[in-house]
DOVONU-285828 format. One record per residue (C-alpha): residue in three letters; x, y, z; residue number from 1. Coordinates in pm, whole numbers, m for minus. Layout:
// residues N
Ala:X:Y:Z:NUM
...
END
This chain:
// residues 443
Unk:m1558:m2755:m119:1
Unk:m1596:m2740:m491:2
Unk:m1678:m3073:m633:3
Unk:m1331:m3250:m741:4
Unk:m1233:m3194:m1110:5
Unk:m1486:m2882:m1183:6
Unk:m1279:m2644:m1352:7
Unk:m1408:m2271:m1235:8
Unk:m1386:m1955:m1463:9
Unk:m1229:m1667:m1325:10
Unk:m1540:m1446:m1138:11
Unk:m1646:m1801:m975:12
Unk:m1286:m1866:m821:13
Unk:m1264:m1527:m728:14
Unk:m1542:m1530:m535:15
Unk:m1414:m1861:m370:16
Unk:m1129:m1686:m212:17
Unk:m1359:m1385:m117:18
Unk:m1582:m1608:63:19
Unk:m1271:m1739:222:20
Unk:m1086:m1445:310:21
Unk:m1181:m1192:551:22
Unk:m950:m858:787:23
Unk:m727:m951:1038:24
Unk:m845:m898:1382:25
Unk:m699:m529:1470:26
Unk:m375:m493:1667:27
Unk:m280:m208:1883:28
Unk:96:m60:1757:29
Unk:315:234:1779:30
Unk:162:540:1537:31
Unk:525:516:1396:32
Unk:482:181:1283:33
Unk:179:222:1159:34
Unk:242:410:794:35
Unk:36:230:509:36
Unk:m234:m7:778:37
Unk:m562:81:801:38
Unk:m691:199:1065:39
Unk:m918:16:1297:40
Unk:m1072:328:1513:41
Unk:m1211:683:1564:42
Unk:m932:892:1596:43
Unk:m1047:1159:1842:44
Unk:m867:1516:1890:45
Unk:m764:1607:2253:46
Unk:m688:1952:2217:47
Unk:m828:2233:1969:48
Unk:m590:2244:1682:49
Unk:m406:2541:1697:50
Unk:m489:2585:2049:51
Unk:m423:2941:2063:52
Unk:m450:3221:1834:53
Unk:m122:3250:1683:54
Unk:39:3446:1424:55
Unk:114:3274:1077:56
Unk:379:3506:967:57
Unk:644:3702:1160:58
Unk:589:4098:1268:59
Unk:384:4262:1514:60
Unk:82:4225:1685:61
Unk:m131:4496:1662:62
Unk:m521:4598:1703:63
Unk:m635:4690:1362:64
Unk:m857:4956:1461:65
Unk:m499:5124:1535:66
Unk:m400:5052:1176:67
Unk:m630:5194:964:68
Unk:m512:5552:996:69
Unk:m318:5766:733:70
Unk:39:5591:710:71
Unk:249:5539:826:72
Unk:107:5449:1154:73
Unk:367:5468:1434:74
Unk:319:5248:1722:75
Unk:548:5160:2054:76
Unk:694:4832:2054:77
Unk:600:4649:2431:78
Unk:693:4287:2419:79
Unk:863:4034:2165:80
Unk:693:3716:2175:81
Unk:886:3404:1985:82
Unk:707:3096:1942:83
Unk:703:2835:2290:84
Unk:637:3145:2503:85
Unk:318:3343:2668:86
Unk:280:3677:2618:87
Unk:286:3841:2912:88
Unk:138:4184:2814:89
Unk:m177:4309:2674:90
Unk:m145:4529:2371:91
Unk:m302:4872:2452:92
Unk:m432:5142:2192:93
Unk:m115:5300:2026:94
Unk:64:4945:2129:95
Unk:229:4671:1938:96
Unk:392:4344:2031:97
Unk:716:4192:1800:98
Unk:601:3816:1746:99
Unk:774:3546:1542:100
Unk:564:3259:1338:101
Unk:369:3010:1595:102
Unk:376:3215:1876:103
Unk:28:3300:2088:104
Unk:m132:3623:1992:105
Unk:m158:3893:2304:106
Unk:m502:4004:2438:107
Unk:m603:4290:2272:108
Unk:m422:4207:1960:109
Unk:m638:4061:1635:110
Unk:m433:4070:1350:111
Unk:m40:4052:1246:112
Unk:180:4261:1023:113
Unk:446:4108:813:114
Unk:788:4220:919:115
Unk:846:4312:563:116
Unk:553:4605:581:117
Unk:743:4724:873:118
Unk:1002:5040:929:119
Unk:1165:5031:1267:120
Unk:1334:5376:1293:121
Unk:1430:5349:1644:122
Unk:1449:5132:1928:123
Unk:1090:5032:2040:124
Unk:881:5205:1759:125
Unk:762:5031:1478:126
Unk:613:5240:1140:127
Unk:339:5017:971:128
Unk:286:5097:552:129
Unk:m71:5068:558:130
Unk:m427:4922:684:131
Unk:m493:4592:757:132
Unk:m788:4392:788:133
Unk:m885:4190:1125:134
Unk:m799:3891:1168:135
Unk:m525:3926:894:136
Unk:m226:3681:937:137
Unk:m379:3512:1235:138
Unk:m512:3199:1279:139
Unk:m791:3137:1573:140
Unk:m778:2910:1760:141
Unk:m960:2566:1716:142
Unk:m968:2638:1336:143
Unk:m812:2308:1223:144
Unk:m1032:2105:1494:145
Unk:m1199:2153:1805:146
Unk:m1152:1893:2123:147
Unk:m1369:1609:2094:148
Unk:m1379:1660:1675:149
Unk:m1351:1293:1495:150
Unk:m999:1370:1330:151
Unk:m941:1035:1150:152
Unk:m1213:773:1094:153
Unk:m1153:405:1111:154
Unk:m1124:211:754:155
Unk:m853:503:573:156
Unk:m497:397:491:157
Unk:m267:605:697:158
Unk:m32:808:523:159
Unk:241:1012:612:160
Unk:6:1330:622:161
Unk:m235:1139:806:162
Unk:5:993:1086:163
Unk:110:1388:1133:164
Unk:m242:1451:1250:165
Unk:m281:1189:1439:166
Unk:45:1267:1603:167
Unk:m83:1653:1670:168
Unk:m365:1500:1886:169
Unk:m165:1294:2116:170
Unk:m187:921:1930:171
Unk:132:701:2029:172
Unk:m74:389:1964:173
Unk:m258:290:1703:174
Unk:m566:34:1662:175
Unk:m460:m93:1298:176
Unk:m552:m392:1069:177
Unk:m183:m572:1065:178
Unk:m11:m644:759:179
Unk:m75:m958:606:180
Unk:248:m1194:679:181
Unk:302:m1390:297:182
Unk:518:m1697:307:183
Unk:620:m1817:0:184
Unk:798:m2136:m103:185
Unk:900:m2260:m455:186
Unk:893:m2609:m519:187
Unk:1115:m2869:m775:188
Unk:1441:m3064:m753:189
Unk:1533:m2816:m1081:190
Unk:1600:m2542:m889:191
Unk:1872:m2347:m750:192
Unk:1928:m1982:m576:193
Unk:1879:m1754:m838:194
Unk:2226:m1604:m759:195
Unk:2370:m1966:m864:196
Unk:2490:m2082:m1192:197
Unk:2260:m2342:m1294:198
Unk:2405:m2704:m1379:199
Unk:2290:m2932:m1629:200
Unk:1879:m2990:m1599:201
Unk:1858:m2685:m1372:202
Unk:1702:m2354:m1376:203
Unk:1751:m2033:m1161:204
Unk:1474:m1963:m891:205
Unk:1355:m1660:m1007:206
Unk:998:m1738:m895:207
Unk:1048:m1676:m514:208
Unk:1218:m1334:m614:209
Unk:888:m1226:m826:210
Unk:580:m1363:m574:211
Unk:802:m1209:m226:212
Unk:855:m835:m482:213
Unk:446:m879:m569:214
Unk:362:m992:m229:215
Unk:555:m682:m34:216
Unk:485:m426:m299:217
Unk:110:m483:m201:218
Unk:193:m392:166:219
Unk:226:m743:298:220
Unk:507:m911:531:221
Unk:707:m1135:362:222
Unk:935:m1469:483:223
Unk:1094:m1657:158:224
Unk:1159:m1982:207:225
Unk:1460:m2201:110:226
Unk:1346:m2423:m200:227
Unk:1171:m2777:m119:228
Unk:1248:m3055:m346:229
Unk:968:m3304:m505:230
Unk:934:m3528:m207:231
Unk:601:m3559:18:232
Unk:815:m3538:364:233
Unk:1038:m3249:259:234
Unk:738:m3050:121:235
Unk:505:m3130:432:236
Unk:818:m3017:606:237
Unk:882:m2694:403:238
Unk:521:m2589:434:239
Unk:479:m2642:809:240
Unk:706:m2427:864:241
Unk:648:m2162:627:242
Unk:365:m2119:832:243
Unk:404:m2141:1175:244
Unk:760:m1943:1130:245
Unk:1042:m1950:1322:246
Unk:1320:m1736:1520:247
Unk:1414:m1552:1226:248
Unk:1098:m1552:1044:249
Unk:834:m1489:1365:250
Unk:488:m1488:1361:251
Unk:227:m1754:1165:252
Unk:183:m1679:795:253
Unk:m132:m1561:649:254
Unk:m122:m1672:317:255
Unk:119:m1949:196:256
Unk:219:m1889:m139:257
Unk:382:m2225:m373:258
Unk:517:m2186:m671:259
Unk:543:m2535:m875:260
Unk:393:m2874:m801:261
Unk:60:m2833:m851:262
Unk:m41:m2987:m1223:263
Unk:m83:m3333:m1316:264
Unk:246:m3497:m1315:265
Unk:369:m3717:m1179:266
Unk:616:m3483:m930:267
Unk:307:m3244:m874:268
Unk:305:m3384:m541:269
Unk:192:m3034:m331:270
Unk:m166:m3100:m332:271
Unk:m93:m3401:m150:272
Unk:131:m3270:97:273
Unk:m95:m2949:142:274
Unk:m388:m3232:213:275
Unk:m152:m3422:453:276
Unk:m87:m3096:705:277
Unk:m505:m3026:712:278
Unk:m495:m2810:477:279
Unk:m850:m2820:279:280
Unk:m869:m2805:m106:281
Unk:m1135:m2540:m218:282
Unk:m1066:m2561:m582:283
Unk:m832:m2685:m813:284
Unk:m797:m2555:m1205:285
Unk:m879:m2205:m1341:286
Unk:m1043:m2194:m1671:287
Unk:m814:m1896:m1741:288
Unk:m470:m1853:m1963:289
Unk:m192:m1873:m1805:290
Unk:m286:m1991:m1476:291
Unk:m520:m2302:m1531:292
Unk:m371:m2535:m1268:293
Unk:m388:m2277:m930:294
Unk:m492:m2453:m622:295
Unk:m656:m2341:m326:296
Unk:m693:m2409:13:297
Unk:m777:m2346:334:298
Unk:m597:m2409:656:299
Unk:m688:m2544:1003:300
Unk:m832:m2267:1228:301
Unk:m631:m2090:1440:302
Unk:m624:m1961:1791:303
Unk:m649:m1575:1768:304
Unk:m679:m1555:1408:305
Unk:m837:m1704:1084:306
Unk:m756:m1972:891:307
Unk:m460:m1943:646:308
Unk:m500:m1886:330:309
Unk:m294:m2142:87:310
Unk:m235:m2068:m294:311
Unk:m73:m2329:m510:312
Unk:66:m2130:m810:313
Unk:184:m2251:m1155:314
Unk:555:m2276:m1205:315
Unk:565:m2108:m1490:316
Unk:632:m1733:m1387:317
Unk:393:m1539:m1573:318
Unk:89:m1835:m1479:319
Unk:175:m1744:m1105:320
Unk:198:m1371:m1209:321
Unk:m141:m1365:m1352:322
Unk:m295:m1591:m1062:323
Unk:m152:m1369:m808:324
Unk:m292:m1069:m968:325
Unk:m608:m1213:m1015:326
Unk:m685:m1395:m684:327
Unk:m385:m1319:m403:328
Unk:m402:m946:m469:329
Unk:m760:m938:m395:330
Unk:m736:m1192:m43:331
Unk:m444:m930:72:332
Unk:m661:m646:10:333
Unk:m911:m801:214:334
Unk:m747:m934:536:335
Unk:m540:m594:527:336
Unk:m891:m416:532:337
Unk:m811:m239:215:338
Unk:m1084:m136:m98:339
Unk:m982:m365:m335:340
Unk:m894:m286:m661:341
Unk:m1087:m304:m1025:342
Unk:m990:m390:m1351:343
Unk:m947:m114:m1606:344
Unk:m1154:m57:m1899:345
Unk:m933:83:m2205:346
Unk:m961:103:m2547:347
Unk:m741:m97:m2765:348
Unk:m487:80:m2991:349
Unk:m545:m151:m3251:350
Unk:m758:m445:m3414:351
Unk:m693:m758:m3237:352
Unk:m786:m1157:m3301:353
Unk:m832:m1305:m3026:354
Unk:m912:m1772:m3005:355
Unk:m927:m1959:m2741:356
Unk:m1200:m2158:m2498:357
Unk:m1038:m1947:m2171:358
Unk:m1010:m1619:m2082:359
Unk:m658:m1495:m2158:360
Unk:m468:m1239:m1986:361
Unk:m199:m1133:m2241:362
Unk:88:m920:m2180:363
Unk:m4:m536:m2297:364
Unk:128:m178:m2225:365
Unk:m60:153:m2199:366
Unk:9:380:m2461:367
Unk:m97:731:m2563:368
Unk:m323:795:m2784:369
Unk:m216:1002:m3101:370
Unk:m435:1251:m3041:371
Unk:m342:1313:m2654:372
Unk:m663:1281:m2515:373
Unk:m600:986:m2306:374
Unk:m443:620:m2298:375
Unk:m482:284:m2549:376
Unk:m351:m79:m2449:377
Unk:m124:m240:m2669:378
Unk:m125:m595:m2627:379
Unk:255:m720:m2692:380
Unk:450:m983:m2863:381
Unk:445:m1256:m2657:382
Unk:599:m1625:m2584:383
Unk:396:m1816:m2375:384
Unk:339:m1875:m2017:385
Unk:719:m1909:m1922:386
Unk:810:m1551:m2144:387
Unk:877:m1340:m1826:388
Unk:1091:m1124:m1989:389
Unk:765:m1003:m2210:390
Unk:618:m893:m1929:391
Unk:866:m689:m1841:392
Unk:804:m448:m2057:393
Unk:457:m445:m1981:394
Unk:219:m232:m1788:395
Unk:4:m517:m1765:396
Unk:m234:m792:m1879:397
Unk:m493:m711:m2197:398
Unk:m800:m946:m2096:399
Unk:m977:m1113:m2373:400
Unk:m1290:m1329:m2302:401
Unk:m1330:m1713:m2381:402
Unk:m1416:m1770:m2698:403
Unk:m1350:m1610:m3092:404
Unk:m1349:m1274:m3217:405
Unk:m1223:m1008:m3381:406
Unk:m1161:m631:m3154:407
Unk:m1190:m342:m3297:408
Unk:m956:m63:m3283:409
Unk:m1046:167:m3016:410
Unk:m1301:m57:m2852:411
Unk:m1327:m115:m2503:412
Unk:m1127:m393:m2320:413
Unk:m1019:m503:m1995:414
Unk:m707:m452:m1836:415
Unk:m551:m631:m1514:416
Unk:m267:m346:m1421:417
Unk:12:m523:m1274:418
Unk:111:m227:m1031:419
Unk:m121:m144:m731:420
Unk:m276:223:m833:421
Unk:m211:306:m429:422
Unk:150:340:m315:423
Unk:123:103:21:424
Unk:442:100:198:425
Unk:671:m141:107:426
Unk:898:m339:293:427
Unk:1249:m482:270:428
Unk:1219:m881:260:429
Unk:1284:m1043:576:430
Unk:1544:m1276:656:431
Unk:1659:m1483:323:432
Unk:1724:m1885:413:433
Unk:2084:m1955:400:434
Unk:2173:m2048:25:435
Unk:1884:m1859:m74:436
Unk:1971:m1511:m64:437
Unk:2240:m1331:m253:438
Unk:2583:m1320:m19:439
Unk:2799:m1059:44:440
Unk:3138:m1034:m72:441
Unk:3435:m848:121:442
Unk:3615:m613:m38:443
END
């Protein structure tokens, strides 16, 4: 544990969670199920890919020696061969067989015709335009991959091309790293369903809505959680079960994300409660802006599994933005098995001043540059820590190191993107706690 009250920077609680995160033990699931994992084996081909010689085009079968004459060449027409059936004749000198795209080439045949280089000026004789060259419009067999041939290694993200070729070689199941299951539960007696009209005192819950979006668009799992007031029972409560689940929500959680709770006041009561279920505090305070007070911790051990992963998050959105970009992105990257992903470097579009004693992650967009020849961030007007709506017109977070100084136009920056550069699949929310989720209206 890090000594109590030491506040880390930013690389030093990042590699606190590292050290503290590592893949899921692989799972064996359907190859349907299976688009945007990572794959946790060899994939070895079966078969030889095609494994025939077949023709890529339709027209006729021919032996190109026959071909090569003055045109047109006139040849007899012995078989048609459509694709899902053996040929049952050989094609002889003066010989051709009618075949359709995917179909096996006949013995003595090594090259195809296109239809559309083809006269047929009675039944069973075909006129061909002009040569061809073996091997023309066929493909041989084992070309693609031969039997035995690694066809997928283990550690790449399967795709939808990917699952196709794993599919062509016979793979039902899968070995896969699972996704990561993300609980997340916002804490505060001010809240209500962000579908609600907010009374006097109160605010909407918009902060469940943005960690679940961030947590699922970086492929994980993820079971929202009805909102858990500022009492020690009721959040001990509201994070058991977050993690173990339940009926609607199976399966034990990951990572527990919490928004709220987790600063000095007097109601910041989650550290407590977190401390109360077992679960151990690795650090608490960021020397970062926003996103000073994050807390984390690690859970009890677990049968079949590691430890959970627990990440008290500011309430203020754009803090628990920033802190999930900067510390849950990277532990779902690793316990999914997947590269994890750098910071930009970018020049700025303009001078900047930047003061303060933390690092600060401010609010930017990517624009061109006028000359075309590639992109400039543009950090943005900006409120503070609780200005979500800034961000929303951002392409992410302009990061400016501790201390004074004035940038330069066109020098060379950081830049935390707020949207994964992979496309992992994403997921539709599960289940949303009664009250929580918007309802449906009949009409």
């Amino acid at each position: 544990m890090i000594p109590q009250g030491l506040m880390l920077t930013v690389p030093e609680a990042l590699a606190a969670v590292r050290d503290r995160a590592s893949p899921l033990p692989p799972r064996r699931g359907w190859l349907t199920k299976s688009l945007g994992q990572v794959l946790a084996e060899d994939v070895i081909a079966d078969i030889d890919l095609p494994p025939f010689d077949k023709a890529v085009v339709d027209g006729f079968a021919v032996r190109s020696v026959d071909v090569n004459g003055p045109a047109p060449v006139r040849l007899r027409v012995v078989e048609e061969i459509y694709a899902g059936q053996v040929p049952t004749r050989r094609v002889g000198p003066g010989e051709a067989s009618a075949i359709m795209t995917g179909a096996p080439l006949p013995d003595g045949a090594d090259a195809v015709v296109m239809v559309e280089k083809t006269q047929c000026p009675e039944p069973g004789i075909v006129l061909l335009s002009g040569p061809i060259e073996p091997g023309q419009n066929r493909l041989v067999r084992g070309r693609e991959l031969r039997a035995g041939d690694i066809v997928m290694p283990r550690g790449v993200v399967l795709d939808a091309a990917k699952l196709g070729v794993m599919a062509s070689v016979g793979f039902g199941t899968v070995m896969v790293r699972p996704r990561p299951i993300v609980a997340v539960v916002a804490t505060g007696d001010e809240l209500v369903p962000f579908h609600k009209s907010p009374g006097p005192g109160q605010i909407r819950n918009s902060n469940t809505v943005l960690l679940a979006a961030l947590a699922e668009e970086h492929g994980a799992m993820v079971r929202p959680m009805p909102i858990a007031p500022d009492r020690p029972e009721a959040l001990r409560d509201a994070f058991r079960k977050a993690l173990e689940g339940d009926e609607l929500s199976p399966g034990r959680a990951d990572i527990l994300l919490i928004s709220g709770g987790v600063s000095a006041g007097k109601r910041d009561l989650v550290p407590e409660a977190l401390e109360a279920l077992g679960i151990g505090c690795i650090f608490h305070k960021v020397k970062v802006k926003p996103g000073k007070p994050l807390w984390f911790g690690v859970g009890p051990d677990r049968d079949g599994g590691p430890p959970a992963l627990v990440f008290g998050l500011p309430g203020n959105p754009v803090s628990g933005l920033v802190s999930f970009l900067l510390f849950v992105r990277p532990a779902l990257a690793i316990l999914a098995g997947i590269e994890e992903e750098s910071n930009l470097s970018v020049p700025l579009a303009s001078p900047y001043h930047h003061l303060d004693d933390r690092d600060t992650y401010r609010p930017a967009r990517l624009v061109a540059s006028p000359d075309g020849t590639g992109l400039r961030v543009e950090p943005l007007t900006w409120a503070g820590s609780s200005d979500l709506r800034g961000v929303g017109t951002s392409d992410g977070f302009a990061i400016f190191p501790s201390g004074e100084r004035i940038y330069q136009k066109d020098e060379q920056i950081g830049f935390l993107s707020l949207r994964p550069s992979r496309s992992p699949l994403r997921h539709s929310y599960s289940t949303w706690p009664p009250g929580e989720g918007p309802q449906r209206t009949a009409h």
